[in-house]
C-alpha atoms as a printed R data frame, in Angstrom:
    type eleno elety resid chain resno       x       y       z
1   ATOM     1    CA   UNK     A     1  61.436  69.389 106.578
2   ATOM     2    CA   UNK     A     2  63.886  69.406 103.656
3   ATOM     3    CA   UNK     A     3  66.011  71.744 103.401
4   ATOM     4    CA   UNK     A     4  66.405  74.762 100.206
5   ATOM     5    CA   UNK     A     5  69.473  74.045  98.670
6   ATOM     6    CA   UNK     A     6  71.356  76.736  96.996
7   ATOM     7    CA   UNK     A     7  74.743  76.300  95.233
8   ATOM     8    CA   UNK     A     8  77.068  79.080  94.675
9   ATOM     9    CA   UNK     A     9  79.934  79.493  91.873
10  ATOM    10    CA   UNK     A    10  82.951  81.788  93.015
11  ATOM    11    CA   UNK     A    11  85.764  82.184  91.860
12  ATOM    12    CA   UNK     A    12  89.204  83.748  93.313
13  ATOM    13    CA   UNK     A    13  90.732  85.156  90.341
14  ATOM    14    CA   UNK     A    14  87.141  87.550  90.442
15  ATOM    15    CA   UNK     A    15  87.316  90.352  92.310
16  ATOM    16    CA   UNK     A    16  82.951  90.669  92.347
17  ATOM    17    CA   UNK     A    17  83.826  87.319  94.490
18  ATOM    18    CA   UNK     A    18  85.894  89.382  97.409
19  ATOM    19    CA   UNK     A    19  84.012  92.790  97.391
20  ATOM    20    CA   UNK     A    20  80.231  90.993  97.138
21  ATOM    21    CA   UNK     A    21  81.376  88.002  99.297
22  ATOM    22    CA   UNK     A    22  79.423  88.832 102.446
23  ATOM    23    CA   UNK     A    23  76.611  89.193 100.377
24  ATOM    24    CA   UNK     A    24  76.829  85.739  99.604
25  ATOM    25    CA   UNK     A    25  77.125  84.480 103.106
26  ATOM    26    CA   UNK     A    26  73.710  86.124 103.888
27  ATOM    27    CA   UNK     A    27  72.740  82.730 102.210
28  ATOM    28    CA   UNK     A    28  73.762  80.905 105.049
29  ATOM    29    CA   UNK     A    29  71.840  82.928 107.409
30  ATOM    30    CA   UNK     A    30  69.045  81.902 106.376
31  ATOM    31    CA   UNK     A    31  67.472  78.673 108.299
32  ATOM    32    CA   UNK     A    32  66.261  75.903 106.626
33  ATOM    33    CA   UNK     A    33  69.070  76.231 103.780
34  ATOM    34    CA   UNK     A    34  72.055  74.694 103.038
35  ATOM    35    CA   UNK     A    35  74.524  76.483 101.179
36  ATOM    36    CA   UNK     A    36  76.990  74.130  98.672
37  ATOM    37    CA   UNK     A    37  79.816  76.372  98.048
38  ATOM    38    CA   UNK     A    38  81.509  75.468  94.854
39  ATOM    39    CA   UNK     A    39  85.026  77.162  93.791
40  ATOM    40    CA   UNK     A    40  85.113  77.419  90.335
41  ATOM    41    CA   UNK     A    41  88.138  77.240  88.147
42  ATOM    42    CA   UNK     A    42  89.650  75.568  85.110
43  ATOM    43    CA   UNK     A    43  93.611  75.527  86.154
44  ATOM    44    CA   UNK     A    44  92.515  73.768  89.447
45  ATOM    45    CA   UNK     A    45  91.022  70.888  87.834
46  ATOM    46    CA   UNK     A    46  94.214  70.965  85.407
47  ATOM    47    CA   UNK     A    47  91.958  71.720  82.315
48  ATOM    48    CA   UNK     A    48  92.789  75.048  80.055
49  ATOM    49    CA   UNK     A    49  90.981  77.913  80.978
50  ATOM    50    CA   UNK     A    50  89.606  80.061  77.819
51  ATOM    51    CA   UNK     A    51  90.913  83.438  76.797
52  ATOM    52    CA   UNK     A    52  89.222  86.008  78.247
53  ATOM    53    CA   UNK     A    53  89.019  89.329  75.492
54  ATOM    54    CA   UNK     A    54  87.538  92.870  76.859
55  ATOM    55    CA   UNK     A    55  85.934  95.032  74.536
56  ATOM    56    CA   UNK     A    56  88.340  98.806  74.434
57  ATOM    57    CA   UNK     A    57  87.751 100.538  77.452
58  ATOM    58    CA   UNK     A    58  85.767  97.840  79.218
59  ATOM    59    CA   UNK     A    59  89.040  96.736  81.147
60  ATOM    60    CA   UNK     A    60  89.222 100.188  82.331
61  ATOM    61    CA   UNK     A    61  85.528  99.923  83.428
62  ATOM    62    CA   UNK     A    62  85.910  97.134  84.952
63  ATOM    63    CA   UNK     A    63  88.752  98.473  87.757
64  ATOM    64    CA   UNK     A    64  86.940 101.739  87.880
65  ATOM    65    CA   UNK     A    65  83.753  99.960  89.205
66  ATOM    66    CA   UNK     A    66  85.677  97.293  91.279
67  ATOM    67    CA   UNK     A    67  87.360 100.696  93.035
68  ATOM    68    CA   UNK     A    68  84.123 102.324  93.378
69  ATOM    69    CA   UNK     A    69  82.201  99.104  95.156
70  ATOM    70    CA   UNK     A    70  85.349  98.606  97.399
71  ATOM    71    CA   UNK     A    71  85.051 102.367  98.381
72  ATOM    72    CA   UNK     A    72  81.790 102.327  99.217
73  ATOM    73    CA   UNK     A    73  82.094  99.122 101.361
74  ATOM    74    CA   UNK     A    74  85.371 100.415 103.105
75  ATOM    75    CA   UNK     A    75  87.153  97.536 101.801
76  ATOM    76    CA   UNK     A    76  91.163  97.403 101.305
77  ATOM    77    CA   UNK     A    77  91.854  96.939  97.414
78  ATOM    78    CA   UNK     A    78  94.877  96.181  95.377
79  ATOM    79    CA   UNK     A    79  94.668  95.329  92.008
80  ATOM    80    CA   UNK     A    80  97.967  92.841  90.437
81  ATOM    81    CA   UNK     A    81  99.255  95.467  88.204
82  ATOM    82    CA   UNK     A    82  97.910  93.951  84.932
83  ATOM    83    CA   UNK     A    83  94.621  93.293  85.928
84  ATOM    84    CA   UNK     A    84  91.936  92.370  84.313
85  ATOM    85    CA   UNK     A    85  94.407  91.757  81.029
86  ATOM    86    CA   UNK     A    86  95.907  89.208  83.292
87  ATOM    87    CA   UNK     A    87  95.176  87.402  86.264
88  ATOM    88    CA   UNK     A    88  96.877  85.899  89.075
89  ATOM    89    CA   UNK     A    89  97.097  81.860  88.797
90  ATOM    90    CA   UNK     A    90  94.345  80.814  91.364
91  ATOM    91    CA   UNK     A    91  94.715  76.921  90.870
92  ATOM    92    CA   UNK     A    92  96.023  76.327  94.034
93  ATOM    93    CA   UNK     A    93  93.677  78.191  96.266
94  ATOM    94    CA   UNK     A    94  91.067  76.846  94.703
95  ATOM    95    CA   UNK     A    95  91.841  73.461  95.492
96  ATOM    96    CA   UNK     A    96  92.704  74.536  99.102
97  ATOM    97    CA   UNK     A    97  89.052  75.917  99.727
98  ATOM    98    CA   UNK     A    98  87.995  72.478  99.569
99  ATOM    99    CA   UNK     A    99  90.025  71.297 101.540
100 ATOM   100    CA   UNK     A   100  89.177  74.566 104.207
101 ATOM   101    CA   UNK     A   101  85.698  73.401 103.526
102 ATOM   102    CA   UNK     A   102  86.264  69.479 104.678
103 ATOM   103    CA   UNK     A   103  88.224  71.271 107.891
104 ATOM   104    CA   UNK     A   104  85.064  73.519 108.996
105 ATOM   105    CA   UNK     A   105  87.175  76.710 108.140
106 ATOM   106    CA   UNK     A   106  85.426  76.983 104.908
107 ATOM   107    CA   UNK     A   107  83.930  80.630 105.025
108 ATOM   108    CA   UNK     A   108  86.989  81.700 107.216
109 ATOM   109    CA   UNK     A   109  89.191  80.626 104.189
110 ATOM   110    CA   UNK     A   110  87.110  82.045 101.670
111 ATOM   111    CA   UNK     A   111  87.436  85.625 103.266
112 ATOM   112    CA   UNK     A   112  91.354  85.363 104.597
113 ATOM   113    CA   UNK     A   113  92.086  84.042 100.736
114 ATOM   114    CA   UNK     A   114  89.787  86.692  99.051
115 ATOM   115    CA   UNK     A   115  91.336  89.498 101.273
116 ATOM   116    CA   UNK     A   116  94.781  88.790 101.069
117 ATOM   117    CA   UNK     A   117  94.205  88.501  97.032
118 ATOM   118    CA   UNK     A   118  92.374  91.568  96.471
119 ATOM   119    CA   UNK     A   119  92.936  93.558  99.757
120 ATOM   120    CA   UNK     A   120  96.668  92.961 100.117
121 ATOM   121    CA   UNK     A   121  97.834  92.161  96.762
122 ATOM   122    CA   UNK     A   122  99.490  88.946  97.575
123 ATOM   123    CA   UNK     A   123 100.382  86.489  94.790
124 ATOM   124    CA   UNK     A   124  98.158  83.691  95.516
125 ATOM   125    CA   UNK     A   125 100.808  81.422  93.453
126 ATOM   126    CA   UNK     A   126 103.638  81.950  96.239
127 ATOM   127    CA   UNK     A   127 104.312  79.225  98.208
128 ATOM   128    CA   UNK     A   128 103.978  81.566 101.145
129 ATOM   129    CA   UNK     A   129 100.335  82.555 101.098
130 ATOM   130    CA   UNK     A   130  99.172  79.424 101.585
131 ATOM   131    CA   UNK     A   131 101.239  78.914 104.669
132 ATOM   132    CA   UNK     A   132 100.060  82.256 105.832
133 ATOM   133    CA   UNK     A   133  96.170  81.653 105.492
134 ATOM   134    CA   UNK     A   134  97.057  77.944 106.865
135 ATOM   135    CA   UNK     A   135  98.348  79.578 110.151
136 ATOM   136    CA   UNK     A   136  95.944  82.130 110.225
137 ATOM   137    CA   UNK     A   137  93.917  79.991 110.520
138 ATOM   138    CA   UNK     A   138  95.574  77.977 112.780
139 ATOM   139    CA   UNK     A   139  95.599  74.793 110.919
140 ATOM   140    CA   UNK     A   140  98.677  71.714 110.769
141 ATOM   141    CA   UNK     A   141 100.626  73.085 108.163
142 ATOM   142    CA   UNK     A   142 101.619  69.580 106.823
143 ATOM   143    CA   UNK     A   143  98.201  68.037 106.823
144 ATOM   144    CA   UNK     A   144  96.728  71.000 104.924
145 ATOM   145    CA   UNK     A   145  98.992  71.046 102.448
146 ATOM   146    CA   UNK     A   146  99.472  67.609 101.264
147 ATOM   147    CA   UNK     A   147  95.802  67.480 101.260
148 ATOM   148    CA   UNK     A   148  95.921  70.641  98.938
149 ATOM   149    CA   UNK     A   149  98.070  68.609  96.556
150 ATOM   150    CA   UNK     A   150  96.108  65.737  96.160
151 ATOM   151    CA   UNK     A   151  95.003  64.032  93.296
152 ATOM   152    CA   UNK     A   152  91.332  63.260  95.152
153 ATOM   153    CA   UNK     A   153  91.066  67.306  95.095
154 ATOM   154    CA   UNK     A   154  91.947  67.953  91.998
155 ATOM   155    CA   UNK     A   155  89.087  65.554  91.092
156 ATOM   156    CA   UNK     A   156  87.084  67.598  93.421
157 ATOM   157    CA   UNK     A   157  87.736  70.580  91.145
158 ATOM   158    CA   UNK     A   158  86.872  68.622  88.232
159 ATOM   159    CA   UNK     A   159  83.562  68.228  89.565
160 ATOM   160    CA   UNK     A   160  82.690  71.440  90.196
161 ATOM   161    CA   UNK     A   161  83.120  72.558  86.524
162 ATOM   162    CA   UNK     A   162  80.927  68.936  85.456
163 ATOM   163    CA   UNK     A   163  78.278  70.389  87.677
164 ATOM   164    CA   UNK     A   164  78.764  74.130  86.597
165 ATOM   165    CA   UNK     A   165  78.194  72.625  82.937
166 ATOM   166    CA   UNK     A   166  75.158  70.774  83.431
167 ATOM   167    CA   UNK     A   167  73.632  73.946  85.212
168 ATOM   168    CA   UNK     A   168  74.910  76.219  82.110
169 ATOM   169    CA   UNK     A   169  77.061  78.268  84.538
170 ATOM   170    CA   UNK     A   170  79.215  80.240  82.162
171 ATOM   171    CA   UNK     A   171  80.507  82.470  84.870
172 ATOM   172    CA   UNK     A   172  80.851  82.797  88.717
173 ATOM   173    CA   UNK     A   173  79.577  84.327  90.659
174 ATOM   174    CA   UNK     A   174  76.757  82.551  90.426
175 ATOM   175    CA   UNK     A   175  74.040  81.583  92.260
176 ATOM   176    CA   UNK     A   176  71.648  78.153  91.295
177 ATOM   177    CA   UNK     A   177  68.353  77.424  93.298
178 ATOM   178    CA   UNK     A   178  65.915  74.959  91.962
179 ATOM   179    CA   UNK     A   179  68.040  74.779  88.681
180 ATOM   180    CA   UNK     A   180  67.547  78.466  88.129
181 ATOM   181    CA   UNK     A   181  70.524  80.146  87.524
182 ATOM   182    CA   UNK     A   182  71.292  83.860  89.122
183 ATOM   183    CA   UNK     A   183  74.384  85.276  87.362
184 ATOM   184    CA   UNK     A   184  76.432  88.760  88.946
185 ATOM   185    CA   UNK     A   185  76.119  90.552  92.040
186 ATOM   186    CA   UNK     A   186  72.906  92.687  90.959
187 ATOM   187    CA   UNK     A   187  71.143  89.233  91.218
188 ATOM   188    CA   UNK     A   188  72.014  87.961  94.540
189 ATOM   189    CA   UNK     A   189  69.554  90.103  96.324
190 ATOM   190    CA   UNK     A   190  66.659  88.451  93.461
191 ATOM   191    CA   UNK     A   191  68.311  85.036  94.809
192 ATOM   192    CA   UNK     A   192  67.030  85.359  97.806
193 ATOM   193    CA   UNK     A   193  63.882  86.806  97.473
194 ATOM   194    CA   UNK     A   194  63.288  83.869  95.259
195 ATOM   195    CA   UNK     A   195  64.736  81.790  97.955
196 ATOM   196    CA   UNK     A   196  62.630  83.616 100.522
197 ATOM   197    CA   UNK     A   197  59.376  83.009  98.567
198 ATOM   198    CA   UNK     A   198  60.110  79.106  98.499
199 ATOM   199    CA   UNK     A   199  60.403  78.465 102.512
């Protein structure tokens, strides 16, 4: 039997991505599916990334909901003190989630990285935080790292936004299934009904 394939578009600048992010593992629970997991962003694959403008007073929205999810899933926020009018750099974690991914620490990354981000508050551009996740995750330092700056995963990360084009993904997080696209966290529980309905 072939399998449902489901590709999801995250991001680690977004901070929908850490506080809905075992939401989207619940996609991987489910058998018969294989989950693609596709980090998505422009500075990783060295291309510009566009301008984002908030409407007056949707910034503020914005961290009020983000502190009202995070309180209602007991999860550890801090925001970087400009946020959302600027964002921490996440070029370099992005490229190291692939290589977490080609390791078999893929979701382990995803939530140590995500956490330390938007839990902690760490600068994700300091050299230390990706030594720290490496050794949480008890990986070889060396190995992990020069893979991180290679020019085969920056290509990597140029992929990902060729294949976020050709599915119209504007955004992450989001969620594509039979070429239908699922944008935001109010539509990942739709995702897998729809999933649901197909197996």
């Amino acid at each position: 039997m072939n399998k449902e394939i489901v590709e999801i578009f995250y991001d680690f600048s977004d901070p929908y991505c850490y506080i809905f992010l075992d939401d989207l593992y619940r996609f991987e629970d489910i058998q018969d599916v294989e989950c693609i997991w596709q980090p998505l962003n422009p500075k990783a694959a060295g291309l510009p990334q566009q301008v984002f403008h908030y409407l007056e007073g949707e910034d503020t929205y914005v961290r009020e909901e983000i502190e009202r999810f995070a309180k209602e899933r007991n999860l550890e926020l801090n925001f970087p003190s400009e946020w959302p009018n600027e964002e921490f750099d996440v070029s370099r974690v992005t490229r190291a989630a692939f290589v977490a991914l080609d390791m078999g620490v893929g979701k382990e990354f995803n939530f140590r990285a995500t956490y330390r981000i938007w839990g902690l508050g760490e600068d994700p551009t300091k050299d230390q935080f990706l030594i720290q996740v490496a050794e949480d995750l008890d990986l070889d330092l060396g190995e992990f790292l020069t893979k991180v700056a290679a020019v085969d995963t920056r290509e990597r990360a140029k992929g990902v936004i060729a294949r976020a084009k050709k599915f119209g993904v504007f955004k992450p997080l989001t969620i594509v299934h039979r070429n239908i696209r699922y944008y935001g966290f109010w539509n990942i529980q739709k995702a897998l009904d729809s999933l649901q309905n197909c197996l």
